[in-house]
C-alpha positions in Angstrom: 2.2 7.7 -2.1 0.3 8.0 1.2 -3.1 8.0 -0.5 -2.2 5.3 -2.5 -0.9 2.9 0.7 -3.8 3.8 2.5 -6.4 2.4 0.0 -4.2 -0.9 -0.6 -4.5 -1.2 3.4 -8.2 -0.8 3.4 -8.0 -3.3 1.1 -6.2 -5.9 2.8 -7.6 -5.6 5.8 -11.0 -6.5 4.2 -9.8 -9.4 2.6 -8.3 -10.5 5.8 -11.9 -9.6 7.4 -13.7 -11.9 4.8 -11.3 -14.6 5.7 -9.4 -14.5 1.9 -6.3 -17.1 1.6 -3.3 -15.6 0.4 -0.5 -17.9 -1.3 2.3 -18.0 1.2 4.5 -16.3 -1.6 2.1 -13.7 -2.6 2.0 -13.1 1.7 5.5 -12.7 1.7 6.4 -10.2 -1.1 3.8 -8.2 0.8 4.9 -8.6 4.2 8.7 -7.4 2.6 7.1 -4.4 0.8 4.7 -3.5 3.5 8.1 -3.7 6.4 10.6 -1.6 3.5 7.5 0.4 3.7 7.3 1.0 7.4 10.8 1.3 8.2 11.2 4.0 5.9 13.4 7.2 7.3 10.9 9.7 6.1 10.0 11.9 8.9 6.5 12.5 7.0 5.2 9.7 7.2 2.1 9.3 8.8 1.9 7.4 12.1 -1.8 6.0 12.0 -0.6 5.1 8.1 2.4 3.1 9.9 0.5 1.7 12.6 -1.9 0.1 10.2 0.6 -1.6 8.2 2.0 -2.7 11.4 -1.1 -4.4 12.1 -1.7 -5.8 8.4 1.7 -7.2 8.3 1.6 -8.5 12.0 -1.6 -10.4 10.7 -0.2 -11.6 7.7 3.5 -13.1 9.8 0.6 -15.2 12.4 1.5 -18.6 12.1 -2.0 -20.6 12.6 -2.8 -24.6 12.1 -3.1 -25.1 8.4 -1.4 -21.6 7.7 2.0 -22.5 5.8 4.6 -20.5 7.2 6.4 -18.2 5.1 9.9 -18.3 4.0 11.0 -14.5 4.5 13.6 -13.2 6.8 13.4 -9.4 7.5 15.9 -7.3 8.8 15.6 -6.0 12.3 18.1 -3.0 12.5 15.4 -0.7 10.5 12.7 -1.5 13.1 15.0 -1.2 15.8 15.8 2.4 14.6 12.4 3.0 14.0 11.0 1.9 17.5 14.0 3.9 19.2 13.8 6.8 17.2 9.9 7.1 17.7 10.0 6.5 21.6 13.1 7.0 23.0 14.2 10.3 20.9 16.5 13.1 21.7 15.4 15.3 24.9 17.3 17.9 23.3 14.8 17.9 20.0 11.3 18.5 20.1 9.2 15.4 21.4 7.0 13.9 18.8 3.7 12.5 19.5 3.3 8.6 19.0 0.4 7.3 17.5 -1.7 5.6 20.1 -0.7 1.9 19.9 1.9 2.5 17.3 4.8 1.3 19.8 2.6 -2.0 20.6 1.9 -2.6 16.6 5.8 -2.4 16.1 7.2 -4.4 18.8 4.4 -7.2 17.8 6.2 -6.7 14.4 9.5 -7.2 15.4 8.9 -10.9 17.4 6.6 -11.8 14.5 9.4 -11.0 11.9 
């Protein structure tokens, strides 16, 4: 489904580039999908993948004059898990590499959220 994700992305982020209005619901069933998405517990998931729906969402959740806010309330224990398992991990286990910016993109998530 990586493939898949990654066009929709590239999508959105040129309809956010060309300045496109999305319905507040329409914005919030994809700001759900996109953060079930993201706080997935699959260890292969790609980081730059993540850190671009991070940044998609984070866009989408901006409140702005004449934006209508969105009725959506997102859990925070999944990105919680996420950011802690991603940067403050086990010594014991083998370190992982974080995506540059990936920590940034998530914690801008999490106050948006």
């Amino acid at each position: 489904w990586f493939g898949g994700m990654r066009d929709c992305i590239r999508d959105l982020k040129r309809l956010q580039g060309l300045k496109y209005k999305q319905p507040p619901g329409v914005r919030a069933e994809l700001c759900g999908i996109m953060y079930k998405c993201i706080t997935t517990e699959e260890e292969e998931v790609d980081q730059i993948l993540l850190k671009s729906m991070a940044q998609v969402t984070c866009r989408m959740l901006q409140s702005k004059p004449g934006k209508e806010l969105l009725d959506l309330s997102l859990p925070w224990r999944p990105l919680y898990n996420l950011i802690d398992r991603l940067c403050f991990g086990k010594s014991r286990l083998q370190a992982m590499g974080v995506c540059r910016n990936l920590p940034h993109w998530l914690v801008t998530l999490a106050r948006r959220a």
